[in-house]
C-alpha positions in Angstrom: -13.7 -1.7 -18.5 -10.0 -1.2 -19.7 -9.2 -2.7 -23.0 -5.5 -2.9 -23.4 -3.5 -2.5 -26.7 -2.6 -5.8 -28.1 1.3 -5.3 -27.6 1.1 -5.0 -24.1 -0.5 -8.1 -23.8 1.2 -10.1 -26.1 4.4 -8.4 -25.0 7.9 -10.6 -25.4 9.6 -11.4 -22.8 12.8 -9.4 -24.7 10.4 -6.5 -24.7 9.0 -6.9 -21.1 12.6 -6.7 -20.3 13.0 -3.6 -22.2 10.5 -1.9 -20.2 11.7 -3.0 -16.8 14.7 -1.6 -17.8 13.2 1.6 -18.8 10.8 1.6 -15.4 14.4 1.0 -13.4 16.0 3.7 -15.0 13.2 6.3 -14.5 12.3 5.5 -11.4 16.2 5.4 -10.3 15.9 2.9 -7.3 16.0 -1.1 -6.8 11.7 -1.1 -6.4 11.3 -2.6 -9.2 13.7 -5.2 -8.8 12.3 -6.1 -5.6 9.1 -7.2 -6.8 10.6 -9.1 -9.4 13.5 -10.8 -8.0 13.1 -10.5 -4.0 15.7 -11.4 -1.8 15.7 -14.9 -0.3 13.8 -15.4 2.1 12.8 -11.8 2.3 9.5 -10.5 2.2 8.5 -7.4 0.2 5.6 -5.1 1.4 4.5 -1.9 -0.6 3.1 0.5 2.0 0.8 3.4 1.6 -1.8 5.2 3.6 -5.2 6.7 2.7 -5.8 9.8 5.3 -9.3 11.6 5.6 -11.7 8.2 4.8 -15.7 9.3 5.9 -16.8 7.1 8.2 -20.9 7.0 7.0 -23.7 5.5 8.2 -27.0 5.5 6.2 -30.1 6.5 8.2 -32.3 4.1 7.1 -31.5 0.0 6.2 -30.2 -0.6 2.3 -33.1 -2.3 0.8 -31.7 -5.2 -1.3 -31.8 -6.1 -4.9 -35.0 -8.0 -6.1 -35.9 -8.9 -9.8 -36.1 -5.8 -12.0 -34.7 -3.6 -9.0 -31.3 -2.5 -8.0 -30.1 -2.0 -4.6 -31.5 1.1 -3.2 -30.2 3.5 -0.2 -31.4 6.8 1.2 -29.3 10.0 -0.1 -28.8 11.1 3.7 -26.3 9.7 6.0 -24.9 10.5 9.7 -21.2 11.0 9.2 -18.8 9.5 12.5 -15.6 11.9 11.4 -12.5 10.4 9.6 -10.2 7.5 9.4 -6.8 6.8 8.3 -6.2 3.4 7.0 -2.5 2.3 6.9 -1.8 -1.0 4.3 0.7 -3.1 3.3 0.5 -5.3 0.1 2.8 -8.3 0.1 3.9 -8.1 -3.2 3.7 -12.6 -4.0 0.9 -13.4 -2.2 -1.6 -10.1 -2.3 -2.2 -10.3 1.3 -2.9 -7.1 2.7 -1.9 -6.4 6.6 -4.3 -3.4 7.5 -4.7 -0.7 10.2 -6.7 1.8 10.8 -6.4 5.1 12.7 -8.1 8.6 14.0 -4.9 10.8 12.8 -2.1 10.6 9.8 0.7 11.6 12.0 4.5 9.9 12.1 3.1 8.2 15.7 0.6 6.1 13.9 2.6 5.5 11.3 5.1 3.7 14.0 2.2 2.1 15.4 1.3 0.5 11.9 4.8 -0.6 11.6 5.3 -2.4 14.9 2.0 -3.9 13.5 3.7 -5.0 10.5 6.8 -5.9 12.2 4.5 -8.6 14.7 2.2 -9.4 11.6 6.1 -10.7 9.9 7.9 -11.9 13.2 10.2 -14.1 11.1 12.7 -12.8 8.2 13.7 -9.7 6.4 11.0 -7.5 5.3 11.5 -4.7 2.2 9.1 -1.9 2.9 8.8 0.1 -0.3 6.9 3.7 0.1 6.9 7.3 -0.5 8.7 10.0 0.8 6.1 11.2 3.1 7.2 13.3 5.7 6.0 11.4 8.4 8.1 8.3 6.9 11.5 9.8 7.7 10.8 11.6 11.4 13.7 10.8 13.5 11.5 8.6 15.6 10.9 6.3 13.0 14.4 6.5 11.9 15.5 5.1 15.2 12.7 2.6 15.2 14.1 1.5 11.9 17.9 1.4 13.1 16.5 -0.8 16.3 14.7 -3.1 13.9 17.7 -4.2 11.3 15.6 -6.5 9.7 13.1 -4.3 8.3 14.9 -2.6 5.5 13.1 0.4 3.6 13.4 1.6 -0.1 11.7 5.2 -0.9 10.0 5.7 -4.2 11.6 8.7 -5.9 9.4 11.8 -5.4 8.7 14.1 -8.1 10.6 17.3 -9.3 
């Protein structure tokens, strides 16, 4: 369990300002602004991916929990390879548009944004994400330029 300091939240809204401020200024770009203030009518989407998930499979069934015992599973498991899953948080609602694939290439990465793109068929979407590689290949680029209403922001990388 986190226990926060008291001044963070009890925090003024003269001080919250401060810090978004702060945040803007270190982090150099409009992200921050985005999730606060969107742009009418817009729709805002953070986008990451998690490469290398373990698909498992337990060998034997989980036996549930019964008074006194906790939920028990065998230690051994039958592994199915990897997964990549592909997200996108919508920043005022918390719905999540999901996709999964077998590689983390800049091809699946496409194919999860024409997902997004059908998931959001009306409007101007704000994808913010990192500068992963496969985010700027030239075939997503010219995706992108085809697609004018799907506008993306890069989080500043490191160093």
């Amino acid at each position: 369990m986190i226990t926060w300091p008291s001044h963070v939240t009890e925090c003024s809204p003269a001080k919250l300002g401060e810090v978004i401020s702060n945040a803007t200024r270190i982090l150099g770009n409009a992200s921050i602004g985005l999730y606060l203030a969107p742009p009418e009518n817009a729709i805002v989407l953070c986008v990451d991916e998690k490469s290398q998930i373990q698909a498992l499979d337990r060998t034997q069934k989980t036996l549930p929990m019964q008074p006194g015992h906790a939920e028990q599973r065998t230690h051994d498991y039958v592994r199915y390879g990897t997964t990549t899953l592909f997200a996108a948080l919508e920043i005022a609602t918390g719905k999540v548009t999901g996709l999964c694939k077998n590689r983390h290439r800049h091809q699946e990465f496409l194919a999860f944004l024409k997902h997004v793109a059908r998931s959001y068929p009306d409007g101007q979407l704000h994808l913010v994400m990192d500068n992963y590689a496969a985010h700027k290949r030239v075939e997503i680029r010219t995706w992108l330029a085809a697609n004018p209403r799907i506008q993306v922001h890069f989080t500043p990388s490191s160093g």
